[in-house]
C-alpha positions as CSV (number, residue, x, y, z in Angstrom):
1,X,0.0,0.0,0.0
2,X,1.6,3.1,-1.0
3,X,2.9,5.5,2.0
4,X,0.1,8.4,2.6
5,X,1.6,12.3,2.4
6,X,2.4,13.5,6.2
7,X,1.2,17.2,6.9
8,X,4.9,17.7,6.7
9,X,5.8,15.9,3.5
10,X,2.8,16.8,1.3
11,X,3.2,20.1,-1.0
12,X,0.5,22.5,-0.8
13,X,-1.8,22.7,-3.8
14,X,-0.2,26.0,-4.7
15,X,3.2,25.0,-4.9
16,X,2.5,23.9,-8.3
17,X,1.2,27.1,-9.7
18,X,4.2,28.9,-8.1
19,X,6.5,27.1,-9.9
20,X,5.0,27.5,-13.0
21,X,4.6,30.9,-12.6
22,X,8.1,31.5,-12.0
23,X,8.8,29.4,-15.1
24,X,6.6,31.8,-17.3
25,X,8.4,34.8,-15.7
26,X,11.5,33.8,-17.1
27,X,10.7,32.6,-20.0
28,X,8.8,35.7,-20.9
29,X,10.2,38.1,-18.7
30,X,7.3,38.8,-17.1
31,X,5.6,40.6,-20.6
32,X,2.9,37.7,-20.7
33,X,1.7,37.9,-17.2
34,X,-1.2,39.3,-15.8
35,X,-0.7,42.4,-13.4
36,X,-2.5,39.7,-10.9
37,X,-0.1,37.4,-12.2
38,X,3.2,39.7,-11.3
39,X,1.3,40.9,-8.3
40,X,1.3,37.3,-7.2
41,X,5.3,37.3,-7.8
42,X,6.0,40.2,-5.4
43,X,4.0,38.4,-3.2
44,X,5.5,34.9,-3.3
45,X,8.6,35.5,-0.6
46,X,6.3,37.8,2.0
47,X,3.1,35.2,2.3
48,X,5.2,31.9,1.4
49,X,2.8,29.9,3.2
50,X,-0.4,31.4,1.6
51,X,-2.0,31.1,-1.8
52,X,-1.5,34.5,-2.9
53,X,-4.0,34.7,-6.0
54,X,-6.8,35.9,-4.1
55,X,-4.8,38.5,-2.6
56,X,-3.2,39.7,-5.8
57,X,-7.1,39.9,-7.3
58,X,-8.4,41.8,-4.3
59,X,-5.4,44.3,-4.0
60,X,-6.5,44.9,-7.9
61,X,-10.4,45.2,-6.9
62,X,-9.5,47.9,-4.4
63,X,-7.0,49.6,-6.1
64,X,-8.3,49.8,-9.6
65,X,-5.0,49.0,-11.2
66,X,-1.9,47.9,-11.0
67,X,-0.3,51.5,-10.7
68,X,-2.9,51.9,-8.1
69,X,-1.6,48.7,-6.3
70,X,2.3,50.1,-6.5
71,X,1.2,53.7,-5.5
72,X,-1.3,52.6,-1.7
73,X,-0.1,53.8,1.3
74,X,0.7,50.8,3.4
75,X,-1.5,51.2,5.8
76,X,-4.3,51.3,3.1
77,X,-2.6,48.3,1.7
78,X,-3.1,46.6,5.0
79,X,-6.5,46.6,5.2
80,X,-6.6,44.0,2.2
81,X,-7.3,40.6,3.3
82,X,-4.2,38.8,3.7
83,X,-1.4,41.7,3.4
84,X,0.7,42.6,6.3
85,X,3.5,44.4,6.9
86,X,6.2,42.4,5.3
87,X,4.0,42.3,1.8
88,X,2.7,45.7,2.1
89,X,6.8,46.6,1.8
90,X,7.6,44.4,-0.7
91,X,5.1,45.9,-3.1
92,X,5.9,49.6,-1.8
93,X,9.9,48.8,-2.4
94,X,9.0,47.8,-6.4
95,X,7.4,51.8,-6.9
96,X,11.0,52.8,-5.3
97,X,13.0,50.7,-7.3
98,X,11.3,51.8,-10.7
99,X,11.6,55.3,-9.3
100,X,15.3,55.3,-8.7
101,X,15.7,53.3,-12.2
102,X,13.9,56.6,-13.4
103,X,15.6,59.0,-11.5
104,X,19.0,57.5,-12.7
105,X,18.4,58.2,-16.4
106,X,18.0,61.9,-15.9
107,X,20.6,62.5,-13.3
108,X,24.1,64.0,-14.3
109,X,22.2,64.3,-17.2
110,X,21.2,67.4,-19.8
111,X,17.9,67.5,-19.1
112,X,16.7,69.8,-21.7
113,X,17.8,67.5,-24.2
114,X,16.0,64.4,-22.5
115,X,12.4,65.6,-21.5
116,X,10.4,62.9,-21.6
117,X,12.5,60.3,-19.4
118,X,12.2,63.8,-17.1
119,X,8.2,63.9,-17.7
120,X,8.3,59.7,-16.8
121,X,10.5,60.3,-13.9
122,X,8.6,63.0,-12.7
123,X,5.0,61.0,-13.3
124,X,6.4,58.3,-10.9
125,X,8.1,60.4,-8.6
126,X,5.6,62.8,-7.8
127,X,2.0,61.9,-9.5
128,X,-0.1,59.7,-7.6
129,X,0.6,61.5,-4.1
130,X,-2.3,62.3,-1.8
131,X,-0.4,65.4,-0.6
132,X,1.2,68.4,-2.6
133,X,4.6,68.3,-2.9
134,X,7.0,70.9,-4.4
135,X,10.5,69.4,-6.2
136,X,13.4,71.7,-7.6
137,X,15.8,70.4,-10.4
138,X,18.9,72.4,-10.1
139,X,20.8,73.0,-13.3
140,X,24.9,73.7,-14.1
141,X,25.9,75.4,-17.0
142,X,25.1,72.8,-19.4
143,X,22.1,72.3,-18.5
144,X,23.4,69.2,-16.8
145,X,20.9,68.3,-13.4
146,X,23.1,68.3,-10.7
147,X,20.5,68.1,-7.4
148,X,16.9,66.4,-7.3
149,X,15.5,68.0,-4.7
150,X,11.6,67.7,-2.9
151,X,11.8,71.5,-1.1
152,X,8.6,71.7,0.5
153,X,5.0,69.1,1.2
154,X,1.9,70.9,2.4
155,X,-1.8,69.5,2.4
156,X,-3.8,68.0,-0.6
157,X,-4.3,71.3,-2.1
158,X,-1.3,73.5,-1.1
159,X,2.4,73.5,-1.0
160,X,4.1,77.0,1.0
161,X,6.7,77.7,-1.5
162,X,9.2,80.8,-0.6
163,X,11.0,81.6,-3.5
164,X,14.2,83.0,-1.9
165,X,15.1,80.2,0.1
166,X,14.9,78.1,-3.8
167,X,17.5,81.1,-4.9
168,X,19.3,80.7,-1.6
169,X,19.9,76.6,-2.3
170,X,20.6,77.7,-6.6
171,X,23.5,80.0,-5.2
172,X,24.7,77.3,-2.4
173,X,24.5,74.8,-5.3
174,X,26.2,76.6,-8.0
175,X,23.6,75.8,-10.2
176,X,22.8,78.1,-12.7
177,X,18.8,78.0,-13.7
178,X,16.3,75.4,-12.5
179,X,12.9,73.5,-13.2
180,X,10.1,73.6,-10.9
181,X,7.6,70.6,-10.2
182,X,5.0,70.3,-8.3
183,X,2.0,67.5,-8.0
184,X,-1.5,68.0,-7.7
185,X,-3.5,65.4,-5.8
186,X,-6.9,66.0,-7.6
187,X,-5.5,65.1,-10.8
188,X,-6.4,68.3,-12.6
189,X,-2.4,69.3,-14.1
190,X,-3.9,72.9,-14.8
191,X,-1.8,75.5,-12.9
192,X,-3.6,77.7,-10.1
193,X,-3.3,81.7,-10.0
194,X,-1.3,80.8,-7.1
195,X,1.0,78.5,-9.0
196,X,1.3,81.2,-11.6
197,X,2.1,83.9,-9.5
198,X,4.9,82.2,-7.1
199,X,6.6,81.1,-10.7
200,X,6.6,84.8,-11.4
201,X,8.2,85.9,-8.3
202,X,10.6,83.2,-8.1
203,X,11.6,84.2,-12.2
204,X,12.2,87.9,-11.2
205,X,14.3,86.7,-8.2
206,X,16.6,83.8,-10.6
207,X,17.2,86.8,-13.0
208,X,18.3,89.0,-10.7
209,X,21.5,86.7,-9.9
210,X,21.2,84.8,-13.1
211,X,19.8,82.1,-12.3
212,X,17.5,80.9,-15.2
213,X,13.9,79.2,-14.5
214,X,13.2,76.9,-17.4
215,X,9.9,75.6,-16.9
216,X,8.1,74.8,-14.0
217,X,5.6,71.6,-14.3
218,X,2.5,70.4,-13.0
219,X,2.8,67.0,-12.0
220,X,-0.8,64.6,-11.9
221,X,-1.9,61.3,-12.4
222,X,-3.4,62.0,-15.6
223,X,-0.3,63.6,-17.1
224,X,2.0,67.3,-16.9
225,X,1.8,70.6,-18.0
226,X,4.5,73.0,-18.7
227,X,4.5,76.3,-17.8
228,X,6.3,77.3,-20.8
229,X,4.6,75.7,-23.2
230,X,1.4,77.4,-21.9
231,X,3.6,80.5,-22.2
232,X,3.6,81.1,-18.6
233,X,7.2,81.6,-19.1
């Protein structure tokens, strides 16, 4: 009669699935998977003793999207069936890593030259945040971005911006003209009178010591508009 699987011998039914999953991954690189599917990846080593499908398909039901998923505040994260802290990191370290990956193609880099990876970087960086945030890009000479640098964070609709301490850090820098950014939580990229105005003043200021403002953008989930393209600047 053959020998019956022990609890501690027998595989659970989702061993299987991992495996094949993995398999898939590799062979593909991950382009033919699901977002469940590479959900369910990044959730293999924090929940290794849990069938993680069901997770994967309910952190996509709450989140709406996979970008969604990769952009949750833990705690929010938490409150999914299933995730704890260990998985809620593991998926909040994959938006840092493809931030940094970002960030690294436009750093030490002439920005003017490469705009869009600056746009992408920028989308990641700063678009899906619940609270305002206000980022400097400090320039050399060439047009080369020397500093990435988040200045201020306010509430969901305001940042407090003060345009000489910006001037201040150009001069401490050594950089020699800047691009502003900024997010807005409610997804509309369209620049306040308030935004428009603090530009203005910080502009006047720049010249003054020549220091050059290039464009300031509006960061949002749905995309970014440019200041000078609007002809703002």
């Amino acid at each position: 009669m053959p020998d019956t699987p022990t609890s501690e011998t027998a595989k659970p039914h989702y061993a299987g699935h991992r495996a094949r999953l993995r398999e898939r991954f590799l062979k593909s690189k991950g382009a033919d998977l699901a977002d469940y599917e590479l959900i369910e990846l990044l959730l293999f080593a924090a929940m290794p003793r849990r069938d993680v499908k069901p997770v994967a398909k309910a952190l996509l039901a709450r989140f709406g999207s996979f970008a969604g998923v990769m952009n949750a505040d833990p705690a929010e994260l938490q409150k999914v069936g299933g995730v704890g802290e260990t998985a809620a990191v593991s998926l909040m370290a994959v938006r840092q890593a493809a931030e940094r990956l970002l960030q690294d193609d436009v750093m030490n880099q002439p920005v003017l030259g490469n705009w869009q990876s600056l746009m992408d970087y920028l989308r990641v960086a700063m678009g899906r945040n619940k609270t305002e945030q206000f980022r400097v890009l400090f320039l050399n000479r060439k047009n080369v971005l020397i500093v990435d640098e988040l200045q201020q964070e306010g509430t969901v609709d305001h940042t407090p911006v003060y345009p000489r301490e910006v001037i201040k850090r150009a001069l401490d820098l050594g950089a020699s003209a800047l691009i502003l950014a900024h997010n807005h939580p409610s997804g509309d990229p369209k620049p306040s009178q308030a935004d428009i105005e603090m530009t203005r003043e910080l502009q006047a200021a720049g010249e003054k010591l020549g220091i050059q403002l290039h464009d300031h953008v509006v960061v949002s989930r749905s995309g970014t508009t440019s200041f000078k393209t609007l002809g703002l600047l």
